[in-house]
C-alpha positions as CSV (number, residue, x, y, z in Angstrom):
1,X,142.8,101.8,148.2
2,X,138.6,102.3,148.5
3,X,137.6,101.4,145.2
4,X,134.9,104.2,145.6
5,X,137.7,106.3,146.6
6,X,138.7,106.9,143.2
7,X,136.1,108.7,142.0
8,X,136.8,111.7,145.2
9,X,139.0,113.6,142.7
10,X,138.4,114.3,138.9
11,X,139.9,111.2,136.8
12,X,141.3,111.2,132.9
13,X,141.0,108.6,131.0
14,X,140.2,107.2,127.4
15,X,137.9,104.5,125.6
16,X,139.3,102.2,122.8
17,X,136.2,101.0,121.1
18,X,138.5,100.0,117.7
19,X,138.2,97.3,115.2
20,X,142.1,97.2,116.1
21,X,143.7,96.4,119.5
22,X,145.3,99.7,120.4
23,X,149.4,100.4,119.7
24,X,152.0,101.4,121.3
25,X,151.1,105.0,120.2
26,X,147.5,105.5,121.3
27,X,148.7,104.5,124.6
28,X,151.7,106.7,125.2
29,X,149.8,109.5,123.7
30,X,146.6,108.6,126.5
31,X,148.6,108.9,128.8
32,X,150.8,112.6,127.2
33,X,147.0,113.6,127.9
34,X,146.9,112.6,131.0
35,X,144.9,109.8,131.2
36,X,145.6,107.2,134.3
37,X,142.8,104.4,132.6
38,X,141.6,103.1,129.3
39,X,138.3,101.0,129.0
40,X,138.7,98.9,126.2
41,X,136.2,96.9,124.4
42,X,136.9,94.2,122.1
43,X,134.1,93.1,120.2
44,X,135.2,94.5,117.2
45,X,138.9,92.5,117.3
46,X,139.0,89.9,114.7
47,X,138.2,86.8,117.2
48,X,140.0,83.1,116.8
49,X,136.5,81.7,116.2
50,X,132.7,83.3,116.9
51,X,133.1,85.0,119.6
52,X,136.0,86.8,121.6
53,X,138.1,85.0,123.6
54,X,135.3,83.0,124.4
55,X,135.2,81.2,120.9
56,X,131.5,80.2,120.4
57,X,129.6,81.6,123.3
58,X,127.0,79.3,122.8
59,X,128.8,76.6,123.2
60,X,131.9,77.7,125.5
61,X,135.1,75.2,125.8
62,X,137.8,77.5,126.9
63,X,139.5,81.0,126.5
64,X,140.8,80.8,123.2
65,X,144.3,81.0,122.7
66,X,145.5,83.5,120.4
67,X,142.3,85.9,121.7
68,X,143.9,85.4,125.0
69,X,147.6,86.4,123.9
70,X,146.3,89.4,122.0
71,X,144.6,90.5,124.6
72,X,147.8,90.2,127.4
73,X,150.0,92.0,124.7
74,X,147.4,94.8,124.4
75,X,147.0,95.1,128.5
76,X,150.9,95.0,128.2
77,X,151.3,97.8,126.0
78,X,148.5,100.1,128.1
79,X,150.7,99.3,131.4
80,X,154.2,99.9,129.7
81,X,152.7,103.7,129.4
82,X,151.2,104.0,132.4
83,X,147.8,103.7,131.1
């Protein structure tokens, strides 16, 4: 599909700008209302270290582990609805 293409008809969607990843329930519920796409933003999670998933941005080494798994199970949880 066009990327741009998208954007031809009128689109529902959500934004999760939480000091919590999202559950279960805000997802199906997103997607009761219709919603096909969630932006999320995750500078309010509680990070591993500094800096989300990145650790210390300043002085990067890796994707942090459990940064990493949270966000997968959260990603999971927004496709198992459909979000």
């Amino acid at each position: 599909m066009d990327s741009i293409a998208f954007w031809d008809s009128p689109q529902h969607g959500g934004n999760s700008f939480n000091r919590l990843p999202p559950d279960q329930a805000y997802f199906t519920a997103l997607k009761g209302y219709g919603a096909s796409w969630v932006r999320l933003s995750w500078d309010k999670w509680q990070p591993e270290q500094r800096d989300f998933l990145l650790g210390n941005a300043d002085h990067y080494q890796g994707l942090m582990a459990q940064d990493l798994h949270t966000l997968k199970e959260t990603l999971a949880r927004a496709h198992a609805a459909g979000a």
